[in-house]
PDB file of the backbone (N, CA, C, O) and the ligand in Angstrom, with CONECT records:
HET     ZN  A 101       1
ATOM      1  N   UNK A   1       0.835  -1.208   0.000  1.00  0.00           N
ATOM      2  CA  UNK A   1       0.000   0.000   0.000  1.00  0.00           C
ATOM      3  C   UNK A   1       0.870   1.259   0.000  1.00  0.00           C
ATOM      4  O   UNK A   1       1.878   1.278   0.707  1.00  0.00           O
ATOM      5  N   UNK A   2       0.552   2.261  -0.719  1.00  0.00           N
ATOM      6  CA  UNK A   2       1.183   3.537  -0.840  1.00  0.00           C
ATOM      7  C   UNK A   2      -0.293   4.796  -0.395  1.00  0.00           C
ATOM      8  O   UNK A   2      -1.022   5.250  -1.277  1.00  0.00           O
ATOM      9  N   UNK A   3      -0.441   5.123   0.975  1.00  0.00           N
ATOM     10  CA  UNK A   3      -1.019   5.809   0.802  1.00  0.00           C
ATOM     11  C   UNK A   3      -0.969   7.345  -0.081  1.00  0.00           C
ATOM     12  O   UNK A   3      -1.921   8.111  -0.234  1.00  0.00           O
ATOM     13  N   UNK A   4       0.326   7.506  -0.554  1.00  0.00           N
ATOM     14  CA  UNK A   4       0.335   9.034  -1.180  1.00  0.00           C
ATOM     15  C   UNK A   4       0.251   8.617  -2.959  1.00  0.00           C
ATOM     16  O   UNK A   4       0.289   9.536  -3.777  1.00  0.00           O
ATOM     17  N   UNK A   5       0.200   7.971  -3.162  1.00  0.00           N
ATOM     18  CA  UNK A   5       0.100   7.024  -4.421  1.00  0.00           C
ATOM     19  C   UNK A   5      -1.517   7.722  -4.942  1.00  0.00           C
ATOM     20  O   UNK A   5      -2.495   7.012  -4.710  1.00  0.00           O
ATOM     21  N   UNK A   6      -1.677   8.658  -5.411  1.00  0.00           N
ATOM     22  CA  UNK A   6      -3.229   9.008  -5.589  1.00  0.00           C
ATOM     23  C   UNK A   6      -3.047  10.280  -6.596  1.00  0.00           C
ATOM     24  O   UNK A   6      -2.753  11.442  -6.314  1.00  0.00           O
ATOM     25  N   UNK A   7      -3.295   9.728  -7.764  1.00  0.00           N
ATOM     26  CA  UNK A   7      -3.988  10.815  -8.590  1.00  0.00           C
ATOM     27  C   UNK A   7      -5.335  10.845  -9.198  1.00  0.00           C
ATOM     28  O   UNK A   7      -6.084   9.900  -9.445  1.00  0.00           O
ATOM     29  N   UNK A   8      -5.549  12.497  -9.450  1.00  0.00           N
ATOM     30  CA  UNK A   8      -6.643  12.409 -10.123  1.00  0.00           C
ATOM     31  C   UNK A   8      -7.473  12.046 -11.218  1.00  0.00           C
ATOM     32  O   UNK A   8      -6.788  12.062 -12.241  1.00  0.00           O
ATOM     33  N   UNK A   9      -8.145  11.863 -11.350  1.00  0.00           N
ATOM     34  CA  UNK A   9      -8.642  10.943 -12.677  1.00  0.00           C
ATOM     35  C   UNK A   9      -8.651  11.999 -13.593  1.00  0.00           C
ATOM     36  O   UNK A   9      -7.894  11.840 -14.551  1.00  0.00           O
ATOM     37  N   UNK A  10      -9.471  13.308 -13.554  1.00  0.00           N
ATOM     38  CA  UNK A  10      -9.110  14.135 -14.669  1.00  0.00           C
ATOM     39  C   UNK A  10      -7.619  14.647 -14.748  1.00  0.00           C
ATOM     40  O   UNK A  10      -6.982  14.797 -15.790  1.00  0.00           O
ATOM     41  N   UNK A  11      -7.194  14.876 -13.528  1.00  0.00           N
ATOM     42  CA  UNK A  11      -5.680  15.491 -13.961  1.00  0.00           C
ATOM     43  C   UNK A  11      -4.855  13.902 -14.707  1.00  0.00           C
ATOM     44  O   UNK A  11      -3.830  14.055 -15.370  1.00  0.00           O
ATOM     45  N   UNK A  12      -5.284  12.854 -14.552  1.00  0.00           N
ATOM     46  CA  UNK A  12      -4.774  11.531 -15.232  1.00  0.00           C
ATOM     47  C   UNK A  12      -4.968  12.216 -17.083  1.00  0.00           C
ATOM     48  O   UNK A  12      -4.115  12.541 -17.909  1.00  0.00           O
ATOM     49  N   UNK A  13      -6.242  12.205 -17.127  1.00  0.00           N
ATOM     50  CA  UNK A  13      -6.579  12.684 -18.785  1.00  0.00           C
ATOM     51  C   UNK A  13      -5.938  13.409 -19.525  1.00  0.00           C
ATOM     52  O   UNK A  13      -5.868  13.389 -20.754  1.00  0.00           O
ATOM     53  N   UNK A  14      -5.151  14.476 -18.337  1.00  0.00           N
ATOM     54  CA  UNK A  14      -5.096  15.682 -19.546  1.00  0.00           C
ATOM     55  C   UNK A  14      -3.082  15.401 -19.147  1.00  0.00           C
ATOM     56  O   UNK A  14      -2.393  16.415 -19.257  1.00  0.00           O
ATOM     57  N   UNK A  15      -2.410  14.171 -18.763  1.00  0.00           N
ATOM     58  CA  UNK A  15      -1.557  13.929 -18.730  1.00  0.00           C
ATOM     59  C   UNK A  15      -0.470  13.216 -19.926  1.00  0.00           C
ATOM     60  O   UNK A  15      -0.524  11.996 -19.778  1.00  0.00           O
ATOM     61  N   UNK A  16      -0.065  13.375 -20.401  1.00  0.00           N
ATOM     62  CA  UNK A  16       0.610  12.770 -22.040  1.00  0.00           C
ATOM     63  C   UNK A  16       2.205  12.552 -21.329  1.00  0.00           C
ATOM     64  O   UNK A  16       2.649  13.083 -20.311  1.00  0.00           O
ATOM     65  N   UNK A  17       2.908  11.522 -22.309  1.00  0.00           N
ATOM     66  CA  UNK A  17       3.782  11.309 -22.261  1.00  0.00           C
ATOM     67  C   UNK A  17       5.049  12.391 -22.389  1.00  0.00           C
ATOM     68  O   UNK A  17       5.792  11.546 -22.889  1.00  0.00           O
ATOM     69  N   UNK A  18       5.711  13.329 -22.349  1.00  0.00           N
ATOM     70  CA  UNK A  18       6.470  13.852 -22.741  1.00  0.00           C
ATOM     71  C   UNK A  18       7.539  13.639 -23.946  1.00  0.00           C
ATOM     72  O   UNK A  18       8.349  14.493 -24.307  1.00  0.00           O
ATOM     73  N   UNK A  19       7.398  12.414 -24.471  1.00  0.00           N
ATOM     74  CA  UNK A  19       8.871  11.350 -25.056  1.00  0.00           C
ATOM     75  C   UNK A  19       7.897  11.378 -26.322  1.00  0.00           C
ATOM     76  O   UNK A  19       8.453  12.065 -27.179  1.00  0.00           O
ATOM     77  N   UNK A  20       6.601  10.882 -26.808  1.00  0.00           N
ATOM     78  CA  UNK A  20       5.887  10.339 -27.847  1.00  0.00           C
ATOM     79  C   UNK A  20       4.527  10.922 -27.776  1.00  0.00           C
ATOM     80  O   UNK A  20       3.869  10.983 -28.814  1.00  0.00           O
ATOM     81  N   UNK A  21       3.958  11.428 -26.474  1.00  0.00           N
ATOM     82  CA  UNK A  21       2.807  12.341 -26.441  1.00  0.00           C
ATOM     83  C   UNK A  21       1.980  11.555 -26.662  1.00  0.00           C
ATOM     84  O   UNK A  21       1.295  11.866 -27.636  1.00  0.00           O
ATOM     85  N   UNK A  22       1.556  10.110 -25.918  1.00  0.00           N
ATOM     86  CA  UNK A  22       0.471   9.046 -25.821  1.00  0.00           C
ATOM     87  C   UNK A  22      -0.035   9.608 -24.291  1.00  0.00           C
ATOM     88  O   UNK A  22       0.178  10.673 -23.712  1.00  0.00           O
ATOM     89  N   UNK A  23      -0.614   8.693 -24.007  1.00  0.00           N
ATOM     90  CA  UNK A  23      -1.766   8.645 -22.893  1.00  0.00           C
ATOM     91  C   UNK A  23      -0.907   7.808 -21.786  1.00  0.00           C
ATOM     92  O   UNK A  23      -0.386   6.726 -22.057  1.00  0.00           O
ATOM     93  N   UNK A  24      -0.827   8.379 -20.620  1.00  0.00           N
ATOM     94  CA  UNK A  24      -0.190   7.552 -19.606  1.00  0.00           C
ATOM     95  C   UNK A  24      -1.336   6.821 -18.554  1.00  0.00           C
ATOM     96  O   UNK A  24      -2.286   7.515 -18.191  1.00  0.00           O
ATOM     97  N   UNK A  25      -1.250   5.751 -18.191  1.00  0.00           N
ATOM     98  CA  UNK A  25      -1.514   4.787 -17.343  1.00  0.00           C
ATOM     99  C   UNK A  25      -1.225   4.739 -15.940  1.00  0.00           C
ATOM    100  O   UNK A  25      -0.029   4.458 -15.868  1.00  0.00           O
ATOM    101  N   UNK A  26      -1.552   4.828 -15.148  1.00  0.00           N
ATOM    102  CA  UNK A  26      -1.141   4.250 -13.820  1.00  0.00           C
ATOM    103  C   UNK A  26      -0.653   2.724 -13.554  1.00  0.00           C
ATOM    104  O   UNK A  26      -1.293   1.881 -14.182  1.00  0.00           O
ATOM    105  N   UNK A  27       0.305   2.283 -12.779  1.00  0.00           N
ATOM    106  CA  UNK A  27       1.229   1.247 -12.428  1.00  0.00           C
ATOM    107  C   UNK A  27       0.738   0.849 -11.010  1.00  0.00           C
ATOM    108  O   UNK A  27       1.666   0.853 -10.201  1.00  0.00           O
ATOM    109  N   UNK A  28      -0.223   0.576 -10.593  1.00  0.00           N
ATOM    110  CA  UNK A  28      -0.714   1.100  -9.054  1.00  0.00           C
ATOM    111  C   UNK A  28       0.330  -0.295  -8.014  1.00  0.00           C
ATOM    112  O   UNK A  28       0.103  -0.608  -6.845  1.00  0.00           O
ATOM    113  N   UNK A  29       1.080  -0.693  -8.635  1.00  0.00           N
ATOM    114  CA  UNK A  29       1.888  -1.963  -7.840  1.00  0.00           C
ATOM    115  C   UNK A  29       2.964  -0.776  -7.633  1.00  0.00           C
ATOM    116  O   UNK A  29       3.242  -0.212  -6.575  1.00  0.00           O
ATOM    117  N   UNK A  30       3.512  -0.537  -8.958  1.00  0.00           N
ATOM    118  CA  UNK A  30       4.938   0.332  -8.562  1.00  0.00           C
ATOM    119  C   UNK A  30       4.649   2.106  -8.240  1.00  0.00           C
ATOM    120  O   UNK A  30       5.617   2.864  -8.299  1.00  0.00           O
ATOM    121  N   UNK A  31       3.807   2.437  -8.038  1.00  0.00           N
ATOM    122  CA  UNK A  31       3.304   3.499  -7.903  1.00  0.00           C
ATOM    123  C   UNK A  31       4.159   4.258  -9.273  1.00  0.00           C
ATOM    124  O   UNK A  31       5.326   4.520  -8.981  1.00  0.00           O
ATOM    125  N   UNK A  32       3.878   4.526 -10.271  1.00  0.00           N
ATOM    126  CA  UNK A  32       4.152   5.247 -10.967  1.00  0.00           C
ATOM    127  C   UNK A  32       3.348   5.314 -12.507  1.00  0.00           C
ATOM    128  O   UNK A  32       2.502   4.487 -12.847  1.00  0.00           O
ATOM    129  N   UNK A  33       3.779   6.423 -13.318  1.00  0.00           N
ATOM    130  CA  UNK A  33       2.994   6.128 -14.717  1.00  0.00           C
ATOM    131  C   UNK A  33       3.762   5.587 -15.342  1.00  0.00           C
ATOM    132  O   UNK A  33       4.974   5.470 -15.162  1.00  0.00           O
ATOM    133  N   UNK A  34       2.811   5.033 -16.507  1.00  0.00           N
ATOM    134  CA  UNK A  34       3.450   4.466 -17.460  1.00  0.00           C
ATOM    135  C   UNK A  34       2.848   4.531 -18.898  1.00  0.00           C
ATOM    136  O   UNK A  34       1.692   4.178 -19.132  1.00  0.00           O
ATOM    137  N   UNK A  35       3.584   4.937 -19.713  1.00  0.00           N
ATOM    138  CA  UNK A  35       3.816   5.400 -21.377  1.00  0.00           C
ATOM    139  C   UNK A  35       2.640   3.653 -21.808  1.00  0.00           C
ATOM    140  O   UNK A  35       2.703   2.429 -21.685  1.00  0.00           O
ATOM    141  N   UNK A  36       1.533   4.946 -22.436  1.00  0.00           N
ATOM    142  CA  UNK A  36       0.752   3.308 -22.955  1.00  0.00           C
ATOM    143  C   UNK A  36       1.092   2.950 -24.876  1.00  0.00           C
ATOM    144  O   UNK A  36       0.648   2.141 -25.691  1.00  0.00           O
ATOM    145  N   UNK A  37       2.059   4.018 -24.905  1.00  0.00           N
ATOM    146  CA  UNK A  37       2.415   3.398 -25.743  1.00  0.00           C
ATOM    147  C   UNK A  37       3.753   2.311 -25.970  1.00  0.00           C
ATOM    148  O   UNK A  37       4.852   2.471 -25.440  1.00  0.00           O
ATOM    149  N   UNK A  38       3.475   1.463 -26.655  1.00  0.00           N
ATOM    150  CA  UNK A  38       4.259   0.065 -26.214  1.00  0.00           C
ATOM    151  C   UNK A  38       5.905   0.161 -26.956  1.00  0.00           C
ATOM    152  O   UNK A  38       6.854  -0.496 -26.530  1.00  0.00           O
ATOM    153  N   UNK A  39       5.982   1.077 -28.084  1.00  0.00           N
ATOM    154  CA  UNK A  39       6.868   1.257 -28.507  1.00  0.00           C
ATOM    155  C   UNK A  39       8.059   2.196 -28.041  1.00  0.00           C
ATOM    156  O   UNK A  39       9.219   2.025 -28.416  1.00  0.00           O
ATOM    157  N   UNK A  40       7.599   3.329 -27.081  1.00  0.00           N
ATOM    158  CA  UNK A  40       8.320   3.945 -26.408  1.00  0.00           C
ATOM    159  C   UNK A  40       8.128   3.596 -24.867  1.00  0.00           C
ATOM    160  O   UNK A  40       9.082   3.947 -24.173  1.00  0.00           O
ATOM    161  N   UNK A  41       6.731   2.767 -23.976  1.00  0.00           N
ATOM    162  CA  UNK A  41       6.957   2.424 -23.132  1.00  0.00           C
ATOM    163  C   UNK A  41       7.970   3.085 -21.646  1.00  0.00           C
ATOM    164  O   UNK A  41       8.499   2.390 -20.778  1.00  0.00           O
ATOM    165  N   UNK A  42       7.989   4.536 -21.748  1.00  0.00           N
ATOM    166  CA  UNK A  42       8.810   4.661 -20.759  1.00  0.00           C
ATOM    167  C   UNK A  42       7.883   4.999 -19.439  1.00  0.00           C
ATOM    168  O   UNK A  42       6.755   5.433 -19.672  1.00  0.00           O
ATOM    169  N   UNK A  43       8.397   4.781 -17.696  1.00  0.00           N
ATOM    170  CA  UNK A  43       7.830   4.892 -16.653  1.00  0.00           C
ATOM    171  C   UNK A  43       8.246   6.074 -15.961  1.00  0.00           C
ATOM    172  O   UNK A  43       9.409   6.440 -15.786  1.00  0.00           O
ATOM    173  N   UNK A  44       7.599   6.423 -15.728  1.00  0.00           N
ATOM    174  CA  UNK A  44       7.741   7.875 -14.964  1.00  0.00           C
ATOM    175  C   UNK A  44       7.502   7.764 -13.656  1.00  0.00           C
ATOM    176  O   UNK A  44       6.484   7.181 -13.285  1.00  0.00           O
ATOM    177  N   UNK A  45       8.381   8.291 -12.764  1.00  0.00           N
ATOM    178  CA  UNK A  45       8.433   8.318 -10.699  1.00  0.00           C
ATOM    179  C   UNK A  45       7.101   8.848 -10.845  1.00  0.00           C
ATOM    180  O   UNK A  45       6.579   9.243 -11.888  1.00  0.00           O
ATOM    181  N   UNK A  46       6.582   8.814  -9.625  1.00  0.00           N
ATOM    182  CA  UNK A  46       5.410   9.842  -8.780  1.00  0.00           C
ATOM    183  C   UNK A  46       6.095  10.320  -7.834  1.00  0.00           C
ATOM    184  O   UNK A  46       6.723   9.448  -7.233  1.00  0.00           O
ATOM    185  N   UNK A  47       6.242  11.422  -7.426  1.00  0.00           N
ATOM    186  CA  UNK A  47       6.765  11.105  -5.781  1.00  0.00           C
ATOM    187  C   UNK A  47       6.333  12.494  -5.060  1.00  0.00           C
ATOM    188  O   UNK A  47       6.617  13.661  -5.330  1.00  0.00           O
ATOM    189  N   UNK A  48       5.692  12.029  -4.239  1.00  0.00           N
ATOM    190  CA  UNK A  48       4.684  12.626  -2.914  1.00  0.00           C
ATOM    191  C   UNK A  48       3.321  13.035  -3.835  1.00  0.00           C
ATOM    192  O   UNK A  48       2.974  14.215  -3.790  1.00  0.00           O
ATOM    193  N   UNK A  49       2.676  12.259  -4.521  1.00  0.00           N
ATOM    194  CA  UNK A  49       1.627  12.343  -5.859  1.00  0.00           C
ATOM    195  C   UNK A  49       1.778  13.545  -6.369  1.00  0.00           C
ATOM    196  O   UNK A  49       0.887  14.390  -6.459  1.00  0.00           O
ATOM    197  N   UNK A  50       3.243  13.693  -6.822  1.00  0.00           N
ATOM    198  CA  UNK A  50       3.166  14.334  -8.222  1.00  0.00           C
ATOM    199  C   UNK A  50       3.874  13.336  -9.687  1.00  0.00           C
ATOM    200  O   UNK A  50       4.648  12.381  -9.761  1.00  0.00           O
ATOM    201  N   UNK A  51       3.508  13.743 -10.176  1.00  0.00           N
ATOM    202  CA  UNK A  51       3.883  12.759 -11.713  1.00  0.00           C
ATOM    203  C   UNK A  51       5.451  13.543 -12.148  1.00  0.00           C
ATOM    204  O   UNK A  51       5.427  14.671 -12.642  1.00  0.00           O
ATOM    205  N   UNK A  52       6.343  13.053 -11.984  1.00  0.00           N
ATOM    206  CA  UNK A  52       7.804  13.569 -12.621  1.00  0.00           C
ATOM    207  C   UNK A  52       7.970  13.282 -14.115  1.00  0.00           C
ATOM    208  O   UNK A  52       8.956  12.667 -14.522  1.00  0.00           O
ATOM    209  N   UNK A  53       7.055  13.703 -14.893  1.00  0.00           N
ATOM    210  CA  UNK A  53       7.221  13.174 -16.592  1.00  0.00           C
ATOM    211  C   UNK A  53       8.715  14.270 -17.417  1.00  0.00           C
ATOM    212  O   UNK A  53       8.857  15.183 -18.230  1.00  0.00           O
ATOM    213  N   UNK A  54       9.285  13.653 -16.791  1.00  0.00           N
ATOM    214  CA  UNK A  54      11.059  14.433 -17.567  1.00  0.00           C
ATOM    215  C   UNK A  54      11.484  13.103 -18.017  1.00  0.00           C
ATOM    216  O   UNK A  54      11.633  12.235 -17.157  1.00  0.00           O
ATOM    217  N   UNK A  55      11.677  12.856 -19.119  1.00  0.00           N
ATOM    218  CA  UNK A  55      12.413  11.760 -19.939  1.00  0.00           C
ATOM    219  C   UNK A  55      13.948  11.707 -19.153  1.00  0.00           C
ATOM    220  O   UNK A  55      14.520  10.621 -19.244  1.00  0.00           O
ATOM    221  N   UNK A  56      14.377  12.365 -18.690  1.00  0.00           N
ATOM    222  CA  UNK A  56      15.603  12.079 -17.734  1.00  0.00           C
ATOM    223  C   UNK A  56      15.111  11.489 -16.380  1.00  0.00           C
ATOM    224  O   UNK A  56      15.954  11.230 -15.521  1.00  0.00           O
ATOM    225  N   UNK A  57      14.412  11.369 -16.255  1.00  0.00           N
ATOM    226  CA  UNK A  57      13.747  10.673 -14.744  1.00  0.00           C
ATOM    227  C   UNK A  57      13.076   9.379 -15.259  1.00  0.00           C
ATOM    228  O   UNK A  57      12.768   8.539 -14.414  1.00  0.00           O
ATOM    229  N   UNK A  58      12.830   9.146 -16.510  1.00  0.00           N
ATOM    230  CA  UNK A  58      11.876   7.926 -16.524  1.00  0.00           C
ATOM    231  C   UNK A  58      12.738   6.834 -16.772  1.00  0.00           C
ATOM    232  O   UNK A  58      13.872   7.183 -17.099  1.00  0.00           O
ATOM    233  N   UNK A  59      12.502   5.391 -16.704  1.00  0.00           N
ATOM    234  CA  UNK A  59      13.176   4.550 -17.159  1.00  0.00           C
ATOM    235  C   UNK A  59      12.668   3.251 -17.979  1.00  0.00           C
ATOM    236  O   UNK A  59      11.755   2.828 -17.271  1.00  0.00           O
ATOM    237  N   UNK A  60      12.766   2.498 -18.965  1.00  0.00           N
ATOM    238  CA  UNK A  60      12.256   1.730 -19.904  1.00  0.00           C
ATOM    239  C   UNK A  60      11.426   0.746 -19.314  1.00  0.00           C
ATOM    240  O   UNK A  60      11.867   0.352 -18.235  1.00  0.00           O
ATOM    241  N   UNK A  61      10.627   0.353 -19.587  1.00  0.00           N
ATOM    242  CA  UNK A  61       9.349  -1.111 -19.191  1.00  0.00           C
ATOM    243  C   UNK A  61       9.827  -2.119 -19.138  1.00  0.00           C
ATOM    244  O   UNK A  61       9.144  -3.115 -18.899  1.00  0.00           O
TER     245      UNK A  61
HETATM  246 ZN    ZN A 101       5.826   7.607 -24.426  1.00  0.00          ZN2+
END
């Protein structure tokens, strides 16, 4: 359990990948997002529920 692990569902929507500009996913095991696109696939930290989407912070699937 991560209680700080919590975003919003609309702020989820209007969230895009930074790397390929797809739609990101929630990871709710590893607390973090994740790139739904499969070809660039990269994961992005959360940390203290904010989303860190900097392609220097994310790391491959
Ligand atoms: Zn991506």
């Amino acid at each position: 359990m991560n209680s700080q692990f919590s975003i919003d569902a609309e702020l989820l929507e209007l969230l895009v990948c930074p790397d390929c500009r797809s739609r990101l996913a929630l990871a709710y095991e590893s607390a973090e997002l994740m790139c739904t696109n499969g070809t660039c696939a990269l994961i992005y930290p959360v940390l203290n529920g904010v989303p860190v989407l900097l392609t220097d912070e994310a790391r491959k699937a």
